[in-house]
N, C-alpha and C positions, 0 to 999 in steps of 0.2 A: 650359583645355587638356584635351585626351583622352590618357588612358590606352593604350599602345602593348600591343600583343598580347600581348607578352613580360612586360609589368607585369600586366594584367589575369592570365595566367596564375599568376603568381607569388601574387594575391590566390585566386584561383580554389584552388590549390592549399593554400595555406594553412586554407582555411574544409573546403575537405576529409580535412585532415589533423586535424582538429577535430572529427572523428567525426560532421559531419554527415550523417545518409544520407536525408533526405527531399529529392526531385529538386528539389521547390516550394523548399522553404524555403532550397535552394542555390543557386539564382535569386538569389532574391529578396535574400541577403543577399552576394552577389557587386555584386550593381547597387546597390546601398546603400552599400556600403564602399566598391564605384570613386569613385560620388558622392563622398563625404567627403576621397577621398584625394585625388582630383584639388582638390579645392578645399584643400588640406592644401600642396599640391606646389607651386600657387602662389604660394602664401606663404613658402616656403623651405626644406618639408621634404622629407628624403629618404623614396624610397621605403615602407623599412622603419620607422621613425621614424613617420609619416603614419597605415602598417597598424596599428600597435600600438595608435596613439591613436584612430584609430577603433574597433577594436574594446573598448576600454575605454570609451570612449564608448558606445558600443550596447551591450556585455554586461560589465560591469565583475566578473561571476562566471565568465566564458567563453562562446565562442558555443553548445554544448552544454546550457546552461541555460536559454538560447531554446527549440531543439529540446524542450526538455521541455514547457516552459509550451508550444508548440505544441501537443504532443500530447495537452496535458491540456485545452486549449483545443476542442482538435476531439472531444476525446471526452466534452466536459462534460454535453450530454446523455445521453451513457448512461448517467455517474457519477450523474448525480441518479437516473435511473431506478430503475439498482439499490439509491441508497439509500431509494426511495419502497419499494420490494417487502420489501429487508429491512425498513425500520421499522414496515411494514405488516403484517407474520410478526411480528416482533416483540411487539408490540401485541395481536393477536391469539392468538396463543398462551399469553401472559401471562394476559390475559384469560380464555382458555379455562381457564387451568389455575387461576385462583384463583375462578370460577366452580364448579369443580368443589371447590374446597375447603370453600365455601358449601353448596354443594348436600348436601357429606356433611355438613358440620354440621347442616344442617335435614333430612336422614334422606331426600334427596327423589332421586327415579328418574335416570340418567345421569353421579351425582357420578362415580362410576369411566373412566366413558368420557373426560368434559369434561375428567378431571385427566390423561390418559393422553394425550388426540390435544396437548394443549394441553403439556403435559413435550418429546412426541415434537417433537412441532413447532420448539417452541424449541430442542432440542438439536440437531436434524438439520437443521432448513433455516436458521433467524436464526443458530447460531451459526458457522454455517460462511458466512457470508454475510458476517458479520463480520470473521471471521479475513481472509477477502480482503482488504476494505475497509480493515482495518486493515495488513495485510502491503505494501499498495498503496501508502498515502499516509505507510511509513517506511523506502522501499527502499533508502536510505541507512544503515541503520542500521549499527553494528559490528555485526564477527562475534560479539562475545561477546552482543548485545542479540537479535541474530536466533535465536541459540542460544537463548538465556532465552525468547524469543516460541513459537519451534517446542516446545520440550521442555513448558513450560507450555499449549501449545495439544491437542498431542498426549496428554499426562496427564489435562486437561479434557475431554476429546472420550472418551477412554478409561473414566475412572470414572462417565460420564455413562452412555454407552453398558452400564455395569457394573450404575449404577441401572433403567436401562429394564428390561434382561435380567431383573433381582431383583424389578419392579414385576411383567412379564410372566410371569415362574413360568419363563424359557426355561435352560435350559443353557447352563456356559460362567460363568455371571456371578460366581462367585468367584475363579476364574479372573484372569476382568478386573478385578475389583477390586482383588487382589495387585498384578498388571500395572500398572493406573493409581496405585495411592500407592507403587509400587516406584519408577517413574520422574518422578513428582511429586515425593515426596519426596530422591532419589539423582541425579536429574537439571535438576531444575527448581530447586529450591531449593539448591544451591550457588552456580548462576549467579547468582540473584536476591541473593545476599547478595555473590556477588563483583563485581557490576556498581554495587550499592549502596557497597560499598568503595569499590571506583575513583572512583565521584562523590564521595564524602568526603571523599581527598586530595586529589582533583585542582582 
C-alpha cells in the first residue's frame, strides 16, 4: 500500500519537529520511514504505533543522533586533517623545545632560541588546537564539566602565556601570573573537586 498525502505529512512533520535541519538528510529519512510504515500498516499497525517503531528501529537514541553522526561523517576529513597539523605542532615543538634543553646542557649556539620558538609553539598553536579538538568531541558535557574545562583551559593558557612573558623579559607577566593561579586555583579547582564528588556518590 502507499502512504496518503495526509500520512506522509504527518511523518514529514514529525522528523521535522525532531530538530532535523539538513534538507538531504530530511529526504532521505522521510522516504525511509514511509518504506517501513507502509509495510508496518499492512500488517495491522496504526499509523502512529508503525512511526514510533520505525523510528526506534532506525534511531533507537533519536533521529537527531543520525544528524550528528551525519555531520561528523561528512566532516571526517577535516577532523583528521586538523588532527594531523595539531600532532604535527605538537611533535614538533616538543622537539624543538627539548632540543634546546640539550643544546644548553652541551653550552652549544641556539639553545635559547630552540627552547623559546619550541615553548611558544606548544602553548600558542598545539595547545589551542587541542582545546577545540577536545571542546568538540564532549559537547555534551554538563554544565558543571564545561565549567571545570573552560576555567581550567583559561588558567593554563593564562600562566603559560605568564611563563613566556617571564622567559621574554616582557612586562605584565606578574601580573599574569597572580591572574592565572588566582583563577586556577579559585576557579578551576573547586569545580574539579566538586565534579569528582558528584562521581563518587553517584
Amino acid at each position: 500500500m502507499r502512504l496518503s498525502l495526509d500520512q506522509v505529512a504527518v511523518v514529514r512533520q514529525y522528523v521535522l519537529q525532531s530538530g532535523i535541519v539538513n534538507r538531504g538528510l530530511q529526504d532521505d529519512l522521510i522516504d525511509h520511514l514511509c518504506c517501513v510504515i507502509e509495510f508496518k500498516i499492512e500488517r495491522g499497525k496504526s499509523l502512529q504505533a508503525a512511526l514510533e517503531e520505525a523510528v526506534n528501529e532506525l534511531a533507537p537514541e533519536g533521529l537527531i543522533a543520525l544528524q550528528l553522526e551525519t555531520v561528523f561523517l561528512l566532516n571526517s576529513i577535516k577532523i583528521i586533517r586538523m588532527k594531523k597539523v595539531m600532532y604535527t605542532i605538537g611533535a614538533l615543538s616538543v622537539m624543538a623545545f627539548v632540543l634546546g634543553w640539550c643544546f644548553g646542557m652541551m653550552h652549544w649556539e641556539g639553545a635559547r632560541e630552540l627552547s623559546i620558538f619550541g615553548f611558544l609553539g606548544f602553548v600558542f598553536l598545539y595547545v589551542p588546537l587541542l582545546i577545540v579538538d577536545r571542546f568538540k568531541t564532549n559537547i555534551r558535557w554538563v554544565l558543571s564539566e564545561k565549567l571545570k574545562f573552560i576555567l581550567g583551559t583559561l588558567s593554563g593558557l593564562i600562566l603559560s602565556i605568564a611563563v613566556s612573558f617571564k622567559i621574554l623579559h616582557l612586562p605584565g607577566a606578574d601580573q599574569l601570573l597572580i591572574l592565572g593561579t588566582g583563577l586556577f586555583t579559585f576557579g578551576f579547582l573547586p569545580f574539579l573537586f566538586f565534579t569528582m564528588y558528584k562521581k563518587s556518590v553517584s
